[in-house]
C-alpha positions, -999 to 999 in steps of 0.1 A, spaced: 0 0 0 15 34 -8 8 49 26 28 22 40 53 27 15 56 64 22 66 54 57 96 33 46 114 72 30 148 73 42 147 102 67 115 111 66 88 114 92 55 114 86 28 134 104 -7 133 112 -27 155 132 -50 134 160 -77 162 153 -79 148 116 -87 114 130 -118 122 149 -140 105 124 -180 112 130 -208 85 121 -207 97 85 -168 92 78 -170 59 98 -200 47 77 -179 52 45 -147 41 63 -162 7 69 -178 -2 32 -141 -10 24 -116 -31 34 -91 -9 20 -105 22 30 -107 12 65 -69 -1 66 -58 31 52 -73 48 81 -59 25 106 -28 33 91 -32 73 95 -48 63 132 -14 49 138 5 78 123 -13 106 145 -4 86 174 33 88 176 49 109 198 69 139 183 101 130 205 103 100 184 107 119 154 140 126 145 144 127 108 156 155 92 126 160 68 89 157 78 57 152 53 25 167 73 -6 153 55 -36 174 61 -71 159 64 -108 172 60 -97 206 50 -101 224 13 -85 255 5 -102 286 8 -81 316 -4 -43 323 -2 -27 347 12 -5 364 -8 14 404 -15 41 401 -41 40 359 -39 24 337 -19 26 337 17 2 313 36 -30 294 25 -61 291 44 -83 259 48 -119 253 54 -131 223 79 -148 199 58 -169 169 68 -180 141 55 -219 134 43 -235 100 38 -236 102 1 -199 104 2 -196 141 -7 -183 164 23 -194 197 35 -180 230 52 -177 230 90 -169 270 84 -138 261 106 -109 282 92 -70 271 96 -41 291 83 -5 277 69 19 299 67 38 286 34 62 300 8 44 270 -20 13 260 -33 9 228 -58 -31 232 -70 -31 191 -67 -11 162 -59 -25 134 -81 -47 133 -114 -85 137 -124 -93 120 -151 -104 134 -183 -137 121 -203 -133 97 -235 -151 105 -262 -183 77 -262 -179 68 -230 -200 78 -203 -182 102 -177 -190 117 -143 -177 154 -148 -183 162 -110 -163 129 -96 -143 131 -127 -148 90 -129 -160 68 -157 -195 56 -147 -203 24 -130 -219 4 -158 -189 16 -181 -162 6 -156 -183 -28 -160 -184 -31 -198 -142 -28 -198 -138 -53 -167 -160 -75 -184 -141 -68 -221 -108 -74 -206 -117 -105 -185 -134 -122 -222 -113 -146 -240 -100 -122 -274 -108 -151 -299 -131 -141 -322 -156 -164 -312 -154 -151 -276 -147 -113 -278 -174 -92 -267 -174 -54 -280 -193 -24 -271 -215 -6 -292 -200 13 -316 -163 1 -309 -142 8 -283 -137 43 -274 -101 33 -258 -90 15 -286 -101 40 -311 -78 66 -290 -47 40 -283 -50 32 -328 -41 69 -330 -9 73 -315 25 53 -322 36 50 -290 44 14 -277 17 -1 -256 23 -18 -221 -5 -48 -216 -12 -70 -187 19 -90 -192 40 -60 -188 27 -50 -158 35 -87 -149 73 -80 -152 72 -47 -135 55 -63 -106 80 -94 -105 108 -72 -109 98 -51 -75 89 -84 -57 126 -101 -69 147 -63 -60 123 -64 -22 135 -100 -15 168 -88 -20 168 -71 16 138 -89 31 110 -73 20 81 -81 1 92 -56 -26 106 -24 -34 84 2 -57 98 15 -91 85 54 -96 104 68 -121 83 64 -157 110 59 -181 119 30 -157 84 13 -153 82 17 -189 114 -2 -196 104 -31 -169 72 -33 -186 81 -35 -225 112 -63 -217 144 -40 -221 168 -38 -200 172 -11 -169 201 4 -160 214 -5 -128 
């Protein structure tokens, strides 16, 4: 998991507020319809409960919970960013608390991550910025169908993916690929007695996955 993974940085501590981690009946609700939601939780739990004498690394990563920005702060560059106190709602969306925090900070990076953009044909939730349920369906049950003729199974129309993936040149990495990328990490982990060690960099994963070789 990468939380867990984060924790294993040379050097680095990670922090958690305990006031993040006071989860109401809404957030628990949501934290218990999933197995993996609920062990990343118990994972932050576990972060927000270690003592600040124990950290001694020379670089710290606060992670912030329940909080979206609200305005920045700023004269001739930026100078602090303030949050608003969010929580969580049944249907999964979140709300203001109208609780305001302020960080003083010389950087801010609008996201950390990536919202998915909309494929032409296929049906897309603009506000979630997901691929609907019954479309996530169709290509689970697509890629799980045997790809002999006799067997394959296409949706109407074609395949909005494959239409985009036919335009481009660049080299394709399949399920086998991903095979030898996650091999690879298991074989490097068991090198120093773990169950593997991640590869980040993209010109890397690329490598691993298409069968060349990676410089050492």
């Amino acid at each position: 998991m990468e939380m867990r993974e984060l924790d294993n940085v040379r050097d680095v501590d990670i922090i958690v507020d305990a006031l993040d981690m006071v989860f109401d009946r809404s957030s628990k609700e949501i934290m218990n319809s999933s197995k993996q939601r609920k062990l990343v939780a118990e994972t932050l739990m576990e972060f927000s409960e270690r003592k600040m004498p124990s950290l001694t690394a020379s670089r710290r990563i606060h992670l912030h919970f329940m909080q979206a920005p609200a305005r920045l702060e700023e004269v001739t560059h930026v100078e602090g960013l303030t949050v608003d106190g969010t929580r969580h709602l049944v249907n999964g969306t979140v709300e203001s608390r109208g609780e305001l925090r302020h960080y003083p900070v010389g950087q801010v990076y609008r996201a950390v991550g990536y919202a998915s953009s909309p494929i032409p044909g296929v049906p897309f939730d603009s506000q979630r910025r997901t691929v609907k349920g019954q479309s996530i369906q169709l290509m689970a049950n697509i890629a799980q169908t045997d790809a002999s003729p006799s067997n394959h199974v296409a949706p109407p129309n074609g395949d909005p993916l494959e239409r985009v993936l036919s335009t481009t040149s660049a080299e394709r990495i399949g399920w086998e690929g991903w095979l030898r990328v996650d091999q690879y990490e298991k074989d490097t982990g068991a090198d120093i007695g773990r169950d593997k060690i991640n590869v980040y960099h993209r010109e890397e994963l690329a490598a691993l996955a298409l069968g060349k070789a990676v410089a050492v």
